[in-house]
N, C-alpha and C positions, 0 to 999 in steps of 0.2 A: 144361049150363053147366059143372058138372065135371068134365066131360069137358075141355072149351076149357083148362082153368085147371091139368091134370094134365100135358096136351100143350106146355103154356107152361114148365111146370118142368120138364119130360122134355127141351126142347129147350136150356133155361142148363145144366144139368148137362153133358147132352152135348158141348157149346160149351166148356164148362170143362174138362170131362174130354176132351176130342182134342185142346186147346190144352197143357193139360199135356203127355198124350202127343207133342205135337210135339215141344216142346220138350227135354225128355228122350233123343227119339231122334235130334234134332240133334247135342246134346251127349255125348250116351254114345256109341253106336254110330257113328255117320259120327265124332265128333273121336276117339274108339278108333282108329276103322279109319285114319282120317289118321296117327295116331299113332304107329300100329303097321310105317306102310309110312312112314311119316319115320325110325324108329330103323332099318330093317331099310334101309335108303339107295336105297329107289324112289322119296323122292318129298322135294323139299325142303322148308324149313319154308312157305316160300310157295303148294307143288305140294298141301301139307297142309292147308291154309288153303283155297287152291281148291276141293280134294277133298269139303272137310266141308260146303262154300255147296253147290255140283253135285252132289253125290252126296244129300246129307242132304235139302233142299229138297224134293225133288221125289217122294224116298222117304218119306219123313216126311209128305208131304200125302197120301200114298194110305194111308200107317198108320194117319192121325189121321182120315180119312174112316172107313175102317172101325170104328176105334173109336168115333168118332162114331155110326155107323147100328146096331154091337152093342149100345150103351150106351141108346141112345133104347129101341131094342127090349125091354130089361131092363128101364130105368124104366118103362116104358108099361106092360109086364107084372106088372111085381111088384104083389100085393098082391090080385090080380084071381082068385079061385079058379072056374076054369073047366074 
């Protein structure tokens, strides 16, 4: 049963912890990189706006997965001397 009840908090963290990470790597990295290619004249403010929905979206769920399935990993581990 503590098992059951470790697994339940190992999975909100996780959940919290790649939802942050999404979030994050929408706004830093993709609106950066929009950013960077709107002042540099590749992309207009609206090509920037595009760029950070398409580009960010879809990269961002494959980062937050991963930190998702890293972070489970760790919670589930820690504290377990094996």
């Amino acid at each position: 049963m503590e098992d059951i009840g470790e697994a339940i908090v190992a999975v909100f963290v996780s959940i919290l912890v790649s939802a942050i990470s999404l979030l994050l790597f929408m706004v830093f990295v993709a609106g950066l990189i929009g950013k960077i290619a709107n002042k540099l004249g590749l992309l207009s403010d609206e090509g920037a706006a595009w760029f950070g929905i398409s580009f960010g979206i879809p990269v961002g769920i494959v980062f937050a997965s991963v930190v998702f399935v890293y972070s489970f990993k760790k919670i589930r581990r820690y504290g377990r001397s094996e």
